[in-house]
C-alpha positions as semicolon CSV with decimal commas, in nm:
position;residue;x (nm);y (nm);z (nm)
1;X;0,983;3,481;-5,251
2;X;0,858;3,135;-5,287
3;X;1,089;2,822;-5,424
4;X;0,771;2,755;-5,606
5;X;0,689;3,063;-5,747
6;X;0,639;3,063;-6,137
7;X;0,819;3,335;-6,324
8;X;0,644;3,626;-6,516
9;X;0,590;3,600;-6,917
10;X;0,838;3,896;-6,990
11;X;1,112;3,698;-6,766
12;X;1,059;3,382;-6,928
13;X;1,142;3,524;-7,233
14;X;1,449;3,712;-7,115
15;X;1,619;3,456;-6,922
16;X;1,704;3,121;-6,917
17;X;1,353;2,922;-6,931
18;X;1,496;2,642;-6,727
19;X;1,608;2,837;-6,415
20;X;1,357;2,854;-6,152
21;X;1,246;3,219;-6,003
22;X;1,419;3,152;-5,670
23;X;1,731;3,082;-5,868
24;X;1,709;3,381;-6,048
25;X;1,686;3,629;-5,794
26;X;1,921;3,450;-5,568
27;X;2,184;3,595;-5,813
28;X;2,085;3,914;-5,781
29;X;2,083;3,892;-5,358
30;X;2,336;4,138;-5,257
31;X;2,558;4,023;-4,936
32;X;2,623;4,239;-4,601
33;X;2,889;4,420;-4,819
34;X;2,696;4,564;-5,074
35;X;2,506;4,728;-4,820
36;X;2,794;4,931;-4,660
């Protein structure tokens, strides 16, 4: 995933416009736990 990356129409309408692509999926990043 690119910092730079623009988001897709259908996510720019469901979340926050302002939040960058990278910041969006960084949310969703599950941690060395989640994968146990």
């Amino acid at each position: 995933v690119s910092k730079n990356a623009q988001k897709a129409e259908y996510q720019k309408q469901t979340t926050n416009r302002l939040e960058s692509q990278f910041n969006m999926l960084k949310k969703l990043e599950l941690d060395t736990n989640a994968h146990r």
